[in-house]
C-alpha positions in Angstrom: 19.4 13.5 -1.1 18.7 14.2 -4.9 21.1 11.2 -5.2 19.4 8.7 -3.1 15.9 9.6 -4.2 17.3 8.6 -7.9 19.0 5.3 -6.7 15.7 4.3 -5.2 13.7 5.7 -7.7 10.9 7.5 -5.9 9.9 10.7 -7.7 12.3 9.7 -11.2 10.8 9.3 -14.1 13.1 9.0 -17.5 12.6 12.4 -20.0 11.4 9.9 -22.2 8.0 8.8 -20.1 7.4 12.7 -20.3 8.0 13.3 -24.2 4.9 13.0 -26.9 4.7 11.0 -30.3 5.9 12.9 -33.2 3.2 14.7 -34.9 2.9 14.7 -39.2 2.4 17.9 -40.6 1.3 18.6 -43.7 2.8 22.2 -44.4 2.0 22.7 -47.7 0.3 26.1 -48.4 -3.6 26.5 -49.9 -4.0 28.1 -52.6 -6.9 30.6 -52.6 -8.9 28.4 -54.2 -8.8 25.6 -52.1 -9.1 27.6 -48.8 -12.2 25.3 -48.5 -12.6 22.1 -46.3 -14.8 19.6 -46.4 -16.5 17.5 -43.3 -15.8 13.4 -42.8 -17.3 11.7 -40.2 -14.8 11.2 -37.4 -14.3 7.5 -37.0 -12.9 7.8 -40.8 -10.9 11.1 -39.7 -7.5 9.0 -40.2 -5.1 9.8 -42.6 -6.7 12.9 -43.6 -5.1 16.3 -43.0 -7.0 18.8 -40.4 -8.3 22.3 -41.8 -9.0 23.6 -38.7 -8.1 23.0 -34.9 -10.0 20.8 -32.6 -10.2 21.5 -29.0 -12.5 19.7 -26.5 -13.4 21.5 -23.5 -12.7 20.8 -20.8 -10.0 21.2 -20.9 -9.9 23.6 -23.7 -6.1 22.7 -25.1 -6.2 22.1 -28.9 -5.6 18.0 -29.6 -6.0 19.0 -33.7 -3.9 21.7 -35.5 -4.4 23.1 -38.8 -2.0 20.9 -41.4 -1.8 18.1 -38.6 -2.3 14.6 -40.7 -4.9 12.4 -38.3 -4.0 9.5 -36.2 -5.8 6.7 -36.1 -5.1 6.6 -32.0 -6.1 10.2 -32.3 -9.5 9.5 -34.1 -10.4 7.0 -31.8 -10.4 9.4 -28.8 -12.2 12.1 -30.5 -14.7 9.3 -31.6 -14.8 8.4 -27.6 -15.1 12.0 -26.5 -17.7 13.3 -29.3 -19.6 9.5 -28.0 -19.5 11.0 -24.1 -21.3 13.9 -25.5 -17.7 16.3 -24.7 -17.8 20.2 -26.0 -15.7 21.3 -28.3 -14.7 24.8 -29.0 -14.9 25.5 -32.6 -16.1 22.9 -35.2 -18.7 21.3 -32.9 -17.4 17.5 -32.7 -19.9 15.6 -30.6 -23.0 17.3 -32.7 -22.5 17.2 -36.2 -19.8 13.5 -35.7 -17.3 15.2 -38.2 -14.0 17.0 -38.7 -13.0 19.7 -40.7 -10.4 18.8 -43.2 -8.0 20.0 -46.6 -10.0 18.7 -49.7 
C-alpha cells in the first residue's frame, strides 16, 4: 500500500521539501566588556549578528538566536510581522522597530 501511495505520489513529499536553510552562526565568545548590544532598526537588521533571541508570539518559537548572523529573507518577515503590529516575547519588535545585536 505504502508502495503504491509512493508510485502515485499522494501523501510523499522528498526529505528535502521538509529540511530548513542553513543557518550562520557567529560563535565567537564576548568578552566581559562587550557583553553589551546595541539596537538597529529592523529593515537594516541584515548582516548583523543577533545578541539576543527573537520570538514572535503567536506562535512563541524563537526565529532569532543569540550569535545567529541576520538574513536578509529573515529581516524582511520580522519587518512584515513588527508592520502587522505581532508580539514578541522579549526585545519588543513591533514597538520600538529594532533588534538587539553584538556591537
Amino acid at each position: 500500500m505504502e508502495q503504491e501511495s509512493r508510485k502515485s505520489g499522494a501523501a510523499y513529499w522528498p526529505i528535502t521539501d521538509r529540511i530548513s536553510e542553513p543557518v550562520s552562526f557567529d560563535l565567537t565568545p564576548l568578552r566581559s566588556r562587550e557583553n553589551t548590544c546595541n539596537l538597529v532598526p529592523v529593515a537594516e537588521s541584515a548582516g548583523y549578528t543577533a545578541a539576543e533571541m527573537i520570538i514572535p508570539y503567536p506562535p512563541g518559537i524563537p526565529v532569532l538566536y543569540p550569535g545567529e548572523i541576520i538574513s536578509r529573507a529573515l529581516a524582511a518577515e520580522l519587518t512584515r510581522l513588527a508592520d502587522l503590529g505581532r508580539r514578541f516575547h522579549g526585545h519588543d519588535v513591533s514597538g520600538l522597530r529594532t533588534i538587539p545585536v553584538r556591537p
